[in-house]
C-alpha positions as CSV (number, residue, x, y, z in Angstrom):
1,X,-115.6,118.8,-21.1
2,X,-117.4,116.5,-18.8
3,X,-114.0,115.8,-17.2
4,X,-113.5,119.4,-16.6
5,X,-117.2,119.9,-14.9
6,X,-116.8,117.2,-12.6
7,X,-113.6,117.8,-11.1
8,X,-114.3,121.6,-11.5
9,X,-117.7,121.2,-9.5
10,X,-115.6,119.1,-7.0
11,X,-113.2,122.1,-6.6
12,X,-115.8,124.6,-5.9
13,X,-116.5,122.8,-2.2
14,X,-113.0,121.5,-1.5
15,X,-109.3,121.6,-1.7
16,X,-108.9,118.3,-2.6
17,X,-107.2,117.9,-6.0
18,X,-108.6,114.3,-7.5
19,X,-105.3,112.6,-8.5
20,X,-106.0,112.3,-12.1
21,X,-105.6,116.1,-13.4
22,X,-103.0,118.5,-12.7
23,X,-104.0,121.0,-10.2
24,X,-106.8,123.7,-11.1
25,X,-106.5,127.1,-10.3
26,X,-107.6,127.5,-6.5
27,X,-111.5,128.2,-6.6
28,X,-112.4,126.5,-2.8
29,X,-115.7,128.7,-2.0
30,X,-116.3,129.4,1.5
31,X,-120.1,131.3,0.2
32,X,-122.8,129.1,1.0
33,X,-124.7,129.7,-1.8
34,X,-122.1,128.6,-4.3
35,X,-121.5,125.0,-2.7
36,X,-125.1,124.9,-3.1
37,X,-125.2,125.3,-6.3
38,X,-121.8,123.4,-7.0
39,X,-123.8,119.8,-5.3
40,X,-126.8,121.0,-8.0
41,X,-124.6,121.2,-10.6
42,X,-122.9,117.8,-9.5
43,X,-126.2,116.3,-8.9
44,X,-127.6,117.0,-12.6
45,X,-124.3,115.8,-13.8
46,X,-124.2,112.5,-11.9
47,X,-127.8,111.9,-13.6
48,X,-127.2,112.4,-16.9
49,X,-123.7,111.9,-17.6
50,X,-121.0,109.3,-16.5
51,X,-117.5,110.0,-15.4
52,X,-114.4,108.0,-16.8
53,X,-113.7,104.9,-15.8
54,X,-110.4,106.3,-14.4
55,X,-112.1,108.9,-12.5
56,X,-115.3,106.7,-11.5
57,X,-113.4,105.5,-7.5
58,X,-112.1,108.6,-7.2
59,X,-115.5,110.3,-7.2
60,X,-117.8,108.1,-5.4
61,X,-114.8,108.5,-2.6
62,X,-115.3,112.0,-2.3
63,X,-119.0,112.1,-2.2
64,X,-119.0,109.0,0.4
65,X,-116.6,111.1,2.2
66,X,-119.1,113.9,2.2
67,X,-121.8,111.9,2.9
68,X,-119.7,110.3,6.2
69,X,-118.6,113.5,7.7
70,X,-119.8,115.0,10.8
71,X,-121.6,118.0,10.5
72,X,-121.7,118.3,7.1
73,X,-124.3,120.6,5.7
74,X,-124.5,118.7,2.1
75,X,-125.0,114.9,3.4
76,X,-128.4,114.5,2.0
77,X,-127.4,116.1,-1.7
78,X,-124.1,114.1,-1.7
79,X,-125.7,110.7,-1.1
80,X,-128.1,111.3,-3.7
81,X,-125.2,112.5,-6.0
82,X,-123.6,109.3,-5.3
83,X,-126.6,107.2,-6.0
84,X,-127.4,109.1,-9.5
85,X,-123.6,108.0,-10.1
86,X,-124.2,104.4,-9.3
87,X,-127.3,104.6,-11.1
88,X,-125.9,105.9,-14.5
89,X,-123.0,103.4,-14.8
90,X,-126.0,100.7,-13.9
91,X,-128.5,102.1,-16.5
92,X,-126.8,103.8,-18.6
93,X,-127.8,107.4,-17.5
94,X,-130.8,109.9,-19.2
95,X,-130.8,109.7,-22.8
96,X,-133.3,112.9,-23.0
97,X,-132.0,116.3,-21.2
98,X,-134.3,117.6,-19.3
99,X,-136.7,119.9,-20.2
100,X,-137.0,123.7,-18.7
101,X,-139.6,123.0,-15.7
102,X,-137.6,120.3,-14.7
103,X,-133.9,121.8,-14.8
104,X,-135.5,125.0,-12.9
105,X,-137.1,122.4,-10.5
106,X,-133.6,120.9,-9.6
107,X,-131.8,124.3,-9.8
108,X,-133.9,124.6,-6.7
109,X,-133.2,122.0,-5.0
110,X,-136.2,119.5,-5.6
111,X,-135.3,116.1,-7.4
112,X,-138.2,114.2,-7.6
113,X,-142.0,114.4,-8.6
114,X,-145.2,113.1,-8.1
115,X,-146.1,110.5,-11.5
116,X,-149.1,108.9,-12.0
117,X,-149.3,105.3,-12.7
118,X,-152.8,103.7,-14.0
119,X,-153.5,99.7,-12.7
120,X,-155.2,97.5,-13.9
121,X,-159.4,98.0,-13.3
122,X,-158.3,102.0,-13.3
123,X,-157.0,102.1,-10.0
124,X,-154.7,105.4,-9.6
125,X,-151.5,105.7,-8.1
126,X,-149.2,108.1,-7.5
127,X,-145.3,107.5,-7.1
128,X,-142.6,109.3,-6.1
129,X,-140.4,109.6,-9.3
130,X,-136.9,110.8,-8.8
131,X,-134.4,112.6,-11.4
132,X,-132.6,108.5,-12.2
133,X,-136.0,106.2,-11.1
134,X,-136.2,103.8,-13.8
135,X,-139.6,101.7,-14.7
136,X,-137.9,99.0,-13.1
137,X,-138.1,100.7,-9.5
138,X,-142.2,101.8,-10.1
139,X,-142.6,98.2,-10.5
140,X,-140.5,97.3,-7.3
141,X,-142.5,99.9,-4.9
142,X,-146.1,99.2,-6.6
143,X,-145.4,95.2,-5.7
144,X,-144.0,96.0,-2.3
145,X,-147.3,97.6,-1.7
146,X,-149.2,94.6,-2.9
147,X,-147.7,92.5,-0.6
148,X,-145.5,90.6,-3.8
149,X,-142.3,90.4,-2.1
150,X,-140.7,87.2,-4.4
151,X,-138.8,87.9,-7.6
152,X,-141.0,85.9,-9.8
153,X,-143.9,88.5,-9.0
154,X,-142.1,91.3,-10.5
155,X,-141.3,89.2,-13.4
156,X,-144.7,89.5,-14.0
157,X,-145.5,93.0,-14.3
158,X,-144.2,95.7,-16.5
159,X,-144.8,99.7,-17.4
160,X,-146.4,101.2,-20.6
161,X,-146.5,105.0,-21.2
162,X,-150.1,105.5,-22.4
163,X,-150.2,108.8,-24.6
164,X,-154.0,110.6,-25.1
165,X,-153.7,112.9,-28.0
166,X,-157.3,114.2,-29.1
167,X,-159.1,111.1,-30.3
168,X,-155.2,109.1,-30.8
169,X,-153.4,107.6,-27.7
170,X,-151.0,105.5,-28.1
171,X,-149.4,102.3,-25.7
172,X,-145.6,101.8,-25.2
173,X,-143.9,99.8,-23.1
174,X,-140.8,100.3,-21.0
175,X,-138.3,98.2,-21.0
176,X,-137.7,97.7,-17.5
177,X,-134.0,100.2,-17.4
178,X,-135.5,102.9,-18.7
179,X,-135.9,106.5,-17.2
180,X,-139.2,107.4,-16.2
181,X,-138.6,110.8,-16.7
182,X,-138.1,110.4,-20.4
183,X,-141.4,110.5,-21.4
C-alpha cells in the first residue's frame, strides 16, 4: 500500500513512470491545487514511512530533480520531502501518527512549530521543531547558540520530556534519535 502511495503521489505531478512498477493509469494533473496537495501528501509520507530499498534512488532522484529545476513552483516542499526521506531511513521515521491539529496543520502547508525547551536555572527557549526534528538536532541548535561548537560538548547534554499532571509530573529522557514530535 505504501508502494502504491508513493509512486501514485509521484504520478499526480509528472509523467514520469519510476522503473519499478508497470505503468499506472495516466493521472498527470495540470490543476494547481492538486500538485499541492500531491507534495503534502508526499511530504507526510516521507516523515512517517520509508520507501523500499528498491525504490529508495529512484525517489530521492525525482525529488532532487524537482528541487534542481528552474522555475519550479514546488522547490521548497520537494527539498524538505527529500530531507524527511533521508531522515526516516537515518532515524527510523515517526513511530506515533500524528494527531488531528497537527495533520490539519501540514494539510496546510505548515511543517514545523514553535516547542519549548526548559535549561538548566529555568531559562526558556523556544525552538523551531519540524515534522522529522529529532532530540538530537534541539541539542545541536541549543549548543550552537552557546557558542559549543566541538563534538565532546554535545556529548554532554541530553533532552528529557518533563510531564506536569496536577500534583504528578513525571521526567523522561530522549534518546538522542527520537522524534520530538512524539511526545
Amino acid at each position: 500500500a505504501r508502494l502504491f502511495l508513493y509512486c501514485a503521489s509521484v504520478r499526480i505531478y509528472t509523467s514520469q513512470q519510476l522503473p519499478i512498477l508497470p505503468p499506472l493509469s495516466s493521472c498527470v494533473s495540470t490543476n494547481r491545487e492538486s500538485c499541492q496537495k500531491g507534495w503534502r501528501l508526499m511530504y507526510i509520507l516521507t516523515a512517517f514511512h520509508r520507501c523500499s530499498d528498491v525504490m529508495k534512488p529512484f525517489l530521492l532522484r525525482f525529488m532532487q530533480d524537482a528541487c534542481d529545476s528552474p522555475g519550479m513552483p514546488y522547490q521548497g516542499i520537494a527539498k524538505a520531502c527529500e530531507q524527511n526521506l533521508k531522515r526516516t531511513f537515518q532515524y527510523g521515521g515517526r513511530v506515533q501518527y500524528p494527531n488531528n491539529m497537527e495533520l490539519k496543520a501540514m494539510l496546510a502547508g505548515r511543517s514545523s512549530k514553535r516547542q519549548l525547551f526548559l535549561l538548566p536555572g529555568g531559562i526558556e527557549r523556544h525552538l523551531k521543531i519540524k515534522t522529522c526534528s529529532v532530540a538530537l538536532d534541539a541539542i545541536e541548535e541549543l549548543c550552537l547558540e552557546m557558542g559549543l561548537q566541538r563534538l565532546e560538548a554535545l556529548e554532554e547534554y541530553a533532552v528529557f520530556l518533563v510531564t506536569h499532571r496536577g500534583n504528578m509530573g513525571s521526567v523522561k529522557h530522549f534518546s538522542r534519535s527520537r522524534q520530538i514530535d512524539e511526545t
